[in-house]
N, C-alpha and C positions, 0 to 999 in steps of 0.2 A: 609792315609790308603786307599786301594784299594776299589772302588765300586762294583767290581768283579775280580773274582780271580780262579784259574785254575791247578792243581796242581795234576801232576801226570797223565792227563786222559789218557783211555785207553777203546777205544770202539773198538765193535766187529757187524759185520751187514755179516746175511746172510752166520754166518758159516770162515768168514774172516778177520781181523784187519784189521782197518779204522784210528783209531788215536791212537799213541803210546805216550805215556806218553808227553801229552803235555802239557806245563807250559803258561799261560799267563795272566795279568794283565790290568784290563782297571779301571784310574782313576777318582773320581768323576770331574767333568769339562774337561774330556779328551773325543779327536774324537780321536778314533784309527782305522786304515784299516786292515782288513783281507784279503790277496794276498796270491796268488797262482795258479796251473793250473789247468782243469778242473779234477776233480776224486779226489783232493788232501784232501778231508773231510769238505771243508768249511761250508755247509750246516749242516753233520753231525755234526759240530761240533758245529752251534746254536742251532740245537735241543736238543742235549744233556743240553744245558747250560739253556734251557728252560723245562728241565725235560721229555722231549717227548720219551729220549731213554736214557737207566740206560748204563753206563761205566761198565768195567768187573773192573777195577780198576781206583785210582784217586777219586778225591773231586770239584764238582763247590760250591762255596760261594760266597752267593750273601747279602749286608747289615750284615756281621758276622755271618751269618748260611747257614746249608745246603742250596741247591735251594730248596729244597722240603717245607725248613719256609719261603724262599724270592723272592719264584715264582710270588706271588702278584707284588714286585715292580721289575720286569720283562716286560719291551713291547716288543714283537714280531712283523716289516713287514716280511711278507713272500713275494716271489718275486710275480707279481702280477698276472702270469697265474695259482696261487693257488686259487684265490678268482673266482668265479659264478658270473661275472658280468653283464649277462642276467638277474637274476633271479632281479623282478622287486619288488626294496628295494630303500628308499631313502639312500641319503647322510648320515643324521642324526642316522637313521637307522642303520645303517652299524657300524658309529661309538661308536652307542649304544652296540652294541654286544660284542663290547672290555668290557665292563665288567660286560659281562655274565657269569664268573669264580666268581668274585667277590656277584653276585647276587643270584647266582642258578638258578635254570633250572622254581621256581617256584613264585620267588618273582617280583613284577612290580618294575619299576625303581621309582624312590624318586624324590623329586627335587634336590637333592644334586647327585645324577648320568645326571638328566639330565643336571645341572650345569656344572658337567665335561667335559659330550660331547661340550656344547656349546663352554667352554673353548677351549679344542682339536682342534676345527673345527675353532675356531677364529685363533687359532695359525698357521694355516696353511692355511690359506689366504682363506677359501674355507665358510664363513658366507652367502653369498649370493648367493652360489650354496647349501646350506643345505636340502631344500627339493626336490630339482633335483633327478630325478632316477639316480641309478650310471652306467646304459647303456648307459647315452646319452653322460657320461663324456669322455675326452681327454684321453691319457697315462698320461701325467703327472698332471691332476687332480684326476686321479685315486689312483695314487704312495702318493699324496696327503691326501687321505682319510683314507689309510690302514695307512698312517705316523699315520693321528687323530683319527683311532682304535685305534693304540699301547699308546697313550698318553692320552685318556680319561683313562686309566688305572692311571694314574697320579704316573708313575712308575720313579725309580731312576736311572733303566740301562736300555738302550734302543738298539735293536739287530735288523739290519737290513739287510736281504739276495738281494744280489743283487738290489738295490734300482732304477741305473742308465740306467739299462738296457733297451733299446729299446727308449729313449727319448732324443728329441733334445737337441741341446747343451745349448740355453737360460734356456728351461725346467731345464738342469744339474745343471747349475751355482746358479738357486734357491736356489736347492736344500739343494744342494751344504754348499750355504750360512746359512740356514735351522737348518740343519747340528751343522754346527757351533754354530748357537746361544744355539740350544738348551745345548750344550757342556758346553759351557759359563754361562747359567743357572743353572747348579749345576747337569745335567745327565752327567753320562757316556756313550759315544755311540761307540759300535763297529757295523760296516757296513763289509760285503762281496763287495767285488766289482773287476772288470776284469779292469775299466779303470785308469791305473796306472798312466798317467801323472795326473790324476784328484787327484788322493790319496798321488802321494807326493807334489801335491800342497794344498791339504787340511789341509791331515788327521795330528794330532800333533807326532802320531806314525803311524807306519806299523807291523805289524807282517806275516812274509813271512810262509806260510804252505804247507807241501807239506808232510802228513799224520803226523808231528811233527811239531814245529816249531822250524824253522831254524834258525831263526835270528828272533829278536824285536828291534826297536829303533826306533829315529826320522829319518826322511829322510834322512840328511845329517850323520848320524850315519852306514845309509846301503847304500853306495856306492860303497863297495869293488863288484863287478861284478861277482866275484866266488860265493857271500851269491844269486845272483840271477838265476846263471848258476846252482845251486845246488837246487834250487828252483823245477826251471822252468824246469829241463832237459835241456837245451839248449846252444849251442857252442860259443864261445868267437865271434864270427859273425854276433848274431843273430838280428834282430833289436830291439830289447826288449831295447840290451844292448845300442842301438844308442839312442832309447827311455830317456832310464836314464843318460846317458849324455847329452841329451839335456834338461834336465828337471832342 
């Protein structure tokens, strides 16, 4: 049975259609990628699944109810030029906030939240940078923190916009790695991402978007080069396609 599921959407931003009845499925223990090119919805299309923006038609279900019951087991990274990383907060901090839905606006945290974060922040390597401010951190310790906001949530799908962006390739390969376990752990994780040799050597599925989606499957399930060129816009020439054959 699906962790999330997807059926029919059909958003509207700004007067315009953004995604037209798109269908997809991410399952429990599954990494899936979300590909496609820039303007093709990907973003819109996590917010939505995070309840941020209502569909004019379509249903997200998440744990067998709307999002609006299963938002809780929901983690959101946002790409990381969303987050104030000036503003002078710790590590711990930061990750505390992830579950500030969870707490309200007026309750202090328990030791059973502070328990989660500790968890969060052990999971992602980052225990001994915890009271670090998060201005003094790397790129990829930062990619790092927003991971252990979204998982002090102690959530079942875990939705990640553009994760790899701007970070070296060891940083990637962590990640990467990260990724995975958590998949293997019993989440569902669907990731946005641009680097495609990384996602069909990751992810266990792809789903290719480009305001619908095109095509879903495993890697070697989307080879045919037309499910890309229809993607992508782009000419039987292009190196995308040299990309995926050498992949």
């Amino acid at each position: 049975m699906s962790a999330l599921g997807v059926h029919g959407l059909t958003v509207d931003l700004g007067g315009r259609t953004v995604l037209t009845d798109v269908d997809l499925t991410v399952d429990k223990g599954e990494l899936v990628g979300l590909v496609g090119p820039n303007g093709a919805g990907k973003t819109t299309l996590l917010r939505t699944l995070m309840g941020l923006l209502r569909p004019r038609a379509g249903q997200v279900v998440v744990a067998d109810g709307p999002v609006r019951r299963g938002r809780a087991k929901l983690g959101y990274v946002p790409q990381r030029h969303e987050f104030a990383w000036d503003f002078p907060i710790s590590v711990e901090n930061v990750v505390m906030t992830g579950r500030t839905g969870m707490l309200g606006l007026f309750r202090r945290p328990g030791v059973t939240d502070w328990r989660a974060v500790a968890e969060a922040i052990d999971r992602v390597r980052m225990t001994d940078l915890r009271s670090r401010p998060v201005g003094e951190l790397s790129g990829g310790q930062r990619q790092r923190v927003l991971l252990a906001r979204a998982l002090a949530l102690q959530p079942s799908v875990l939705l990640l916009d553009e994760p790899f962006t701007g970070l070296d390739m060891p940083t990637q390969d962590m990640l990467s790695d990260l990724l995975r376990s958590l998949a293997r752990e019993a989440h569902a994780v669907l990731t946005t991402t641009h680097d495609l040799p990384g996602a069909l050597h990751t992810c266990d599925r792809l789903a290719l978007l480009n305001r619908t989606v095109i095509a879903a499957g495993t890697p070697d399930q989307l080879r045919d080069e037309q499910l890309w060129m229809d993607t992508f816009g782009i000419g039987e020439h292009s190196p995308l396609l040299k990309i995926l054959k050498a992949t």
